[in-house]
C-alpha positions in Angstrom: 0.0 0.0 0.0 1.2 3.7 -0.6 0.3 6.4 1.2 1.0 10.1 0.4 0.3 12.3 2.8 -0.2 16.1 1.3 0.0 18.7 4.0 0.6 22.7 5.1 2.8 23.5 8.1 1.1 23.9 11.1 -1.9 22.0 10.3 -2.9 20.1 13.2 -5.4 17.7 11.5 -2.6 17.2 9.8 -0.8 16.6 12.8 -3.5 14.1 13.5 -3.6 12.1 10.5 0.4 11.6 10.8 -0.3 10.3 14.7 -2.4 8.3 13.8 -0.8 6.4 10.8 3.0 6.6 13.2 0.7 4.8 16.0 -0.8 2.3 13.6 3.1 2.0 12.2 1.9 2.4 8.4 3.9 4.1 6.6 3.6 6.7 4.6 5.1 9.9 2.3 4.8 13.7 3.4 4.8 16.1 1.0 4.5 19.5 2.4 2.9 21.9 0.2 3.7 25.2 2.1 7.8 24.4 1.5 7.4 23.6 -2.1 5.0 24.9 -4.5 5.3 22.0 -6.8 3.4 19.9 -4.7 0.8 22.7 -4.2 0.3 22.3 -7.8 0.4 18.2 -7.5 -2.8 18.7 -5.0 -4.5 20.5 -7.2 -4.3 18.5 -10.0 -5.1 15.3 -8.2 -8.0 16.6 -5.9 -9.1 20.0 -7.3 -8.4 21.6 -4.3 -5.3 22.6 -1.7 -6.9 21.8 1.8 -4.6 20.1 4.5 -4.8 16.8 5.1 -4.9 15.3 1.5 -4.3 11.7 1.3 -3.7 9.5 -1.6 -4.3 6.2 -0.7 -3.1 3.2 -3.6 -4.6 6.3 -5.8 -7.7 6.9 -4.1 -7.5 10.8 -2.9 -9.3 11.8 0.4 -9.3 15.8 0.7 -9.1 17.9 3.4 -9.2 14.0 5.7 -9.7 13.1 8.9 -8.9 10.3 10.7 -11.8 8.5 10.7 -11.7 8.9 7.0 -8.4 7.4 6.7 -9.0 4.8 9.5 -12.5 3.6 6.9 -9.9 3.8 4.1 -7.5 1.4 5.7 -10.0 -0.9 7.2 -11.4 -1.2 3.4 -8.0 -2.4 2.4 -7.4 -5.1 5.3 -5.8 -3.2 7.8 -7.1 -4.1 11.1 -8.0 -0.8 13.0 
């Protein structure tokens, strides 16, 4: 499974999301969109928007997530929450 994590500095859901995915030991890719504007533009494209959490999870994009998104993303895919 691959996880992307899209994210501003200083989000706390953000913040959140990571927790929760470090706790659960899955891991994951940050790309942080206030540092580089590249991946500002990579959000965009993907999700049509630029809120913080974005997740792209084996391709299927949750914007602006939550944890209980992620956590019904993950349990869809066999991980035991």
């Amino acid at each position: 499974m691959k996880i992307t994590l899209y994210r501003k500095s200083g989000c706390p859901w953000s913040a959140a999301v990571m927790g929760f995915l470090n706790e659960m030991n899955i891991p994951y890719e940050i790309k942080n969109v206030t540092t580089n504007p590249a991946y500002a533009r990579e959000i965009e494209a993907i999700s049509g928007q630029s809120k913080s959490p974005t997740l792209s999870v084996d391709g299927v994009i949750l914007p602006d997530a939550s944890v209980e998104e992620v956590a019904q993303v993950l349990e869809k895919r066999g991980i035991v929450i």
